[in-house]
N, C-alpha and C positions, 0 to 999 in steps of 0.2 A: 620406506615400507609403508601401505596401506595402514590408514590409522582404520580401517572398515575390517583386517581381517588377520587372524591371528596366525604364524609357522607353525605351527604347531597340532597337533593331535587329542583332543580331549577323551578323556579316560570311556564319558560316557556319551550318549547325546544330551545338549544342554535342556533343560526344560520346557523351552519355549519351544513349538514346533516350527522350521525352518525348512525352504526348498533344499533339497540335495545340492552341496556344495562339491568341488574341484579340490580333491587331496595329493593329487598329486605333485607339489610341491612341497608339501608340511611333514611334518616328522613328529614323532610319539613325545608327550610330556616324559623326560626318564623319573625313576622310581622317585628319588631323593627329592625336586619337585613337587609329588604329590603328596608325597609325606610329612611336609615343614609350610603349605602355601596352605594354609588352612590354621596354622598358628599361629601367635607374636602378636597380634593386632590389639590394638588398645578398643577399647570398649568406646559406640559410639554413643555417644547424647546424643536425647531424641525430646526435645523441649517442643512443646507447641509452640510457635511463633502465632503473635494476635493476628487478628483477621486486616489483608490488606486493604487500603482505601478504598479499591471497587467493590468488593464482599459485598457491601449493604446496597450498590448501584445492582447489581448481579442478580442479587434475590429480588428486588423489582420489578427487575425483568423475565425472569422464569417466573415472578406470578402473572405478569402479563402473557407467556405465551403456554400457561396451563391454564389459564382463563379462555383461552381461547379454541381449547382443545379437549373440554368435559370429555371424560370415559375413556380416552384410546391414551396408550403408552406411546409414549416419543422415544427418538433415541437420534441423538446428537451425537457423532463420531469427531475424533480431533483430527482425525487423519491418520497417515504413516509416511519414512519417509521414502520419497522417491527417488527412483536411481539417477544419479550421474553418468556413473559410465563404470563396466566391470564392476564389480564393488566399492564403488564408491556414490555416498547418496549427497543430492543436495541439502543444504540447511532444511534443516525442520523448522515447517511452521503450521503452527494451529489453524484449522480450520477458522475463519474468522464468528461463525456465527456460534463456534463451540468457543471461545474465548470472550467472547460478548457477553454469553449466556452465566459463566464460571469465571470469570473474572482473572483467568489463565491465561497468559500473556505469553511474553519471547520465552519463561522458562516453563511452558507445558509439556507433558511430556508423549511422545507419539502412542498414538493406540488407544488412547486413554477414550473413555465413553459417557458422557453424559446422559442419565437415563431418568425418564417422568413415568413414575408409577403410580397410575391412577387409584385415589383411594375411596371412589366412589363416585357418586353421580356428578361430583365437581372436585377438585382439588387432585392434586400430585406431591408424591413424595419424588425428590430430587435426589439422586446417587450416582456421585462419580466415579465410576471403576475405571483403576489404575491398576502397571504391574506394581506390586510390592518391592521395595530393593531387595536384592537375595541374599541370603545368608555367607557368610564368605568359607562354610565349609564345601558350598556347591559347586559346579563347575561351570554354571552362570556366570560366577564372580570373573574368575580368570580367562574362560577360555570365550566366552561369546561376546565379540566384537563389536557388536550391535548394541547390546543393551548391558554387558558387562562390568560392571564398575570399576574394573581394573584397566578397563580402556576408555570409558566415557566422564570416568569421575561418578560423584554419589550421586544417588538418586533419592528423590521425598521417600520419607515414608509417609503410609495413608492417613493417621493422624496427623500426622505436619498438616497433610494439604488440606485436614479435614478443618483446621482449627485456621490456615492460611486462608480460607476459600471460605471460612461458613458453612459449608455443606457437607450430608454425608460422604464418606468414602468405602470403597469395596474392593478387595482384591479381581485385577483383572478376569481370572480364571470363574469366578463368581458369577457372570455377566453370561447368561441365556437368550441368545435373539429366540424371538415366537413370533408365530402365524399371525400377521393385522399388526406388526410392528410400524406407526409413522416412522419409514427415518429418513433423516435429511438427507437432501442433493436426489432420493429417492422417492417423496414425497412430494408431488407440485405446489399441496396447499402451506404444506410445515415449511418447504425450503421460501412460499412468497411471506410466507407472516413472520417469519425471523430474520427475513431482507427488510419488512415495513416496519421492525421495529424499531431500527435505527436510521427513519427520520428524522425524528427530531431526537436532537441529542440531549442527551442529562445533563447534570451541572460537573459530574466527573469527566465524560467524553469532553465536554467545551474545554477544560481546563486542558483535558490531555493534546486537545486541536492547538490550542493555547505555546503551547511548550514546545511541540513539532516546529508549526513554524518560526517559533523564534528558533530552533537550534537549526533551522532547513534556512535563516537569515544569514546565521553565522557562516555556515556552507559557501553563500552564493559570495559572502565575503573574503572568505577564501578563495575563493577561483579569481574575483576580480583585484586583489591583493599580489597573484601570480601569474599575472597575465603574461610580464614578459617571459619568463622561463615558460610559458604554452606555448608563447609564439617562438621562441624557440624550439622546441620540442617537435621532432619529424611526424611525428601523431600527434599533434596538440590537442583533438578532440578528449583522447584516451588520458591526457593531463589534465582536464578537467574532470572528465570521469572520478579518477584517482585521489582528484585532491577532494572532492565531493563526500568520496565514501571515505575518506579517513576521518572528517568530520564525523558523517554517519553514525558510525563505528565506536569513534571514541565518545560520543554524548547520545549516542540512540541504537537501536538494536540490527541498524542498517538503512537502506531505502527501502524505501516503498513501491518501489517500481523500477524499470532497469532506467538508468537516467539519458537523454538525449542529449548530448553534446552536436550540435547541429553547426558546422561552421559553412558559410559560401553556399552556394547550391545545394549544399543538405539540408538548408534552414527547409525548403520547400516540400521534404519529405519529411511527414507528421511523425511518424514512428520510426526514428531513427536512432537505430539504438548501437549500429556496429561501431560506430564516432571511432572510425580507425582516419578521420582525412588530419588534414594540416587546418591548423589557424591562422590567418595572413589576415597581415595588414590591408584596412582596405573594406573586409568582406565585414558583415556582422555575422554572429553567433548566438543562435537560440540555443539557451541552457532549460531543460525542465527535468527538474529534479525536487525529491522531498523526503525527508530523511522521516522513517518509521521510527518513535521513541517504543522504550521495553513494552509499554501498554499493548504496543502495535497500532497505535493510530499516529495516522502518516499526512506528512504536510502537499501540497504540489502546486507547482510554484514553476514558473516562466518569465524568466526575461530575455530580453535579445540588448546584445553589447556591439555597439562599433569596436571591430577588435584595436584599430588605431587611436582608440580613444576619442573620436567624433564624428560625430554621423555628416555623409555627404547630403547635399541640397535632397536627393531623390531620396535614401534611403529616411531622411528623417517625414521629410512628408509621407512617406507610408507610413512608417511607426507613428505618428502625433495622430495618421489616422485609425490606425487600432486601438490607440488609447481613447479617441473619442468615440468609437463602438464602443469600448469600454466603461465607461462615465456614461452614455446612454443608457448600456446596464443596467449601472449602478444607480441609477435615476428612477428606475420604474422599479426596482425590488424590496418590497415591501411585505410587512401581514395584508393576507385577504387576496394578493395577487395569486396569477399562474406563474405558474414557472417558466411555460414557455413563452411567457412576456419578456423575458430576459433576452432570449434568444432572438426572440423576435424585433426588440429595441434594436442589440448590435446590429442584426442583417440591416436593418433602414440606413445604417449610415453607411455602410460598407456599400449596398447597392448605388446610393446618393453619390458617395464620389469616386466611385470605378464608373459610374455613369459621366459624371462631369470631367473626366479626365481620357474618356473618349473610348473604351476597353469595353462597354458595352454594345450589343448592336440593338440593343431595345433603350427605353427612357428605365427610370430605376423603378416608377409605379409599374410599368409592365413585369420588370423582373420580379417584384415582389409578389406577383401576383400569384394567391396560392397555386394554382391548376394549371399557368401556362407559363410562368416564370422561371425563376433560378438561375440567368442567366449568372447572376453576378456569384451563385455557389462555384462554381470555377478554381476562385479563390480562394475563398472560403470552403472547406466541403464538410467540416466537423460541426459539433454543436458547439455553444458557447458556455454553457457550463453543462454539470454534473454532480450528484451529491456526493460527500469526501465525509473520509471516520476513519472508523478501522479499515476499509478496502477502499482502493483511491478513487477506482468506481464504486463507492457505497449504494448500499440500496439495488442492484441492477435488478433484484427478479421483481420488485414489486410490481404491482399492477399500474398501468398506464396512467390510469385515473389519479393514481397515489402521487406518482411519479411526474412526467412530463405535462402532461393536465389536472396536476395536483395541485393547492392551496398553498400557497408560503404562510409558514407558522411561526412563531418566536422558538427558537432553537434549533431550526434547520441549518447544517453548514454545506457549503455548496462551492463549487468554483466559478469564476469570470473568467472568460479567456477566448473574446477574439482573437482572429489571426488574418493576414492577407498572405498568400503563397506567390510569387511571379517563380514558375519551371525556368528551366534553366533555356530547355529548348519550346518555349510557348510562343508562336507568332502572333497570338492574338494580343500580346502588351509590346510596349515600346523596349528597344535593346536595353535601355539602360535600365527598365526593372526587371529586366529577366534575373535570374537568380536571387533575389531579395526574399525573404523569408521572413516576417516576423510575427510574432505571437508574444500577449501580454499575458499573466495568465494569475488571478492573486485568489484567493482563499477569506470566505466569507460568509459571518454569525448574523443569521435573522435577528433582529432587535424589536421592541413592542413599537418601534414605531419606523425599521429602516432596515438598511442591512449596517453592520461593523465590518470595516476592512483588517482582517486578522493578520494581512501581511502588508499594511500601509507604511510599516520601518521601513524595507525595502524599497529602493531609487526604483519610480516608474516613470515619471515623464523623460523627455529627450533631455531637456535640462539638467535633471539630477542623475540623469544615468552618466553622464559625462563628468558631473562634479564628484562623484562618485568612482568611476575608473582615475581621473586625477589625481582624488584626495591618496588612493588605498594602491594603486600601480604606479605609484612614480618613485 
């Protein structure tokens, strides 16, 4: 049975208004039913619980983005959920700039509203309208599927979250949109300045950066601990998929993106997410995955594995050469830099020896050259990093300037991740790179004087990837 929808007939309609549903299979609650489900219940405790570690990160931040917003009302929605398929919805998740903002994490609840009510020429008062959980004489409790407690489990009440969050609370029904409402996703200016507000990160987000990838370590540990039962397995893609999210799952509130289990010839397809092929000996395997902790800030992380456990003469000199785009990276990122100094490092080395290895038809200074070059994107055709938090792309609406020709600060975190692609059917490289695929890809804290490799436990040269599938697959 659908856990989204109830057999049954309720007496009245539930409180919440709802599209016209399909009764033609349900049937009437009988008498006895409506007369005993509304008694017996023991009385529920309603203790405030203290405010959690983000709370005081939280109101930092809403006074940063009512500072920036004198006189007009905001209104930050968390979302609703989406459908899967007939009644049934995907996982609910918060809007990320509605959880940034509130400090409402994997247990938010949908609908919910974040509202800035301007108290004058400067300043906002901040109220979260949520629904209330329903009283268990109503037919909310039992019979509505969606928000039900008889079917979803309890729900906060408004004090809870008022005393859990620091911040006011109000009954959903409370909440009036008006004419000259900012609201996010709907606004250009509100949705770029609560994208720019998480560049640089607090000292909460680093911690929660912190934690991700160490439990997105334990993951990648896991798949290379179960290699042979992959390469066993008629989908060995989808066995690492599997054993990835059960990590996930049991230490964080899932991934953070759908993961890529890339084996053979799929390495070369960047966004490969169907990972229904085989794992064979032989071929390498790009895995990029990053486990979302409860916070919802999410690790993302790429290695590539000789699935035999070592890499052939060809395939390691591709990969020794993404690590050294890599470590060029990581050489020029600093305070004071741009960002797309990063980018711009890997391309030179990747243009350098796709040049010297004959795959160009220009020298590698022509390919780099802004206006008439690119030859050597081919291979390359993504950027080399991206900023990472709560969304794996963090930051995407900011403004250019902020962003791609933006300053590197002390508390930006960001990703590394060259890659070289050889198609499976690409004439322009030698047979024996055709199919190779590899991408390095680690997770990285501006420092006052550098960047911090946040995922440097994890085996990245050729060397320790090898001693590494050794030590944990054999």
């Amino acid at each position: 049975m659908s856990t989204n929808e109830s057999d049954t007939i309720a007496p009245e309609a539930p409180s919440l208004e709802a599209p016209a549903e399909n009764l033609n299979r349900k049937q009437p609650f009988p008498q006895g039913f409506l007369d005993t489900i509304s008694t017996g219940w023991a009385d529920r405790p309603d203790q405030a619980p203290p405010a959690r570690d983000q709370a005081p990160f939280a109101a930092r931040r809403r006074d940063a983005l009512s500072a920036a917003f004198p006189g007009a009302r905001l209104v930050v929605p968390a979302g609703s959920y989406k459908q899967r398929s007939n009644d049934t919805d995907y996982p609910f998740r918060a809007h990320s700039a509605f959880a940034h903002l509130t400090g409402w994490a994997s247990d938010a609840v949908p609908d919910s509203v974040l509202v800035f009510e301007p108290t004058g020429a400067e300043g906002h008062d901040a109220t979260l309208y949520l629904r209330e959980r329903a009283d268990r004489t109503t037919p909310e409790f039992y019979a509505d599927a969606a928000i039900g407690e008889f079917w979803i489990g309890p729900r906060p009440s408004l004090a809870g979250v008022a005393s859990d969050l620091g911040v006011a609370t109000a009954h959903l029904d409370a909440f009036e949109p008006r004419e000259g409402d900012l609201v996010l996703d709907e606004h250009e200016e509100l949705t770029r300045v609560v994208s720019e507000l998480r560049l640089v990160k607090d000292e909460y987000e680093i911690a929660q950066m912190r934690l991700a990838v160490e439990v997105t370590a334990r993951g990648f540990d896991d798949i290379v601990a179960d290699l042979p039962r992959i390469i066993d397995t008629p989908r060995g893609e989808r066995a690492v998929e599997g054993i990835f999210h059960h990590r996930a799952r049991v230490e964080g509130n899932g991934e953070g993106y759908d993961t890529i289990a890339a084996s053979g010839p799929h390495a070369c397809y960047l966004h490969w997410t169907r990972n229904d092929g085989a794992v064979v000996p032989g071929d390498l395997i790009l895995i990029d995955a990053g486990v979302e902790v409860d916070s919802l800030y999410t690790a993302d992380i790429t290695r590539t594995l000789p699935v035999s456990g070592t890499f052939t003469d060809v395939q390691r000199k591709v990969y020794e050469t993404v690590r050294e785009a890599a470590d060029a990276a990581f050489a020029v990122a600093k305070p004071g830099v741009r960002f797309r100094a990063i980018h711009e490092a890997a391309m030179a080395v990747i243009a350098r020896r796709t040049a010297e290895w004959g795959l160009l038809p220009v020298t590698a200074d022509e390919a780099l050259d802004a206006d008439r070059g690119g030859q050597h994107r081919r291979y390359m055709v993504h950027g080399t990093s991206h900023h990472l938090g709560i969304d794996v792309h963090d930051c995407a609406q900011a403004r250019r300037e902020m962003y791609y020709d933006g300053i590197l600060e002390p508390g930006m975190v960001f990703t590394i991740e060259p890659g070289l692609y050889f198609q499976i059917d690409d004439l322009t490289v030698p047979e024996e790179y055709r199919g190779i695929g590899v991408r390095i890809e680690d997770d990285v804290l501006v420092t006052a004087d550098g960047v911090e490799n946040l995922s440097a436990a994890i085996p990245r040269t050729a060397d320790e990837i090898e001693a590494w599938i050794a030590r944990l697959a054999s």
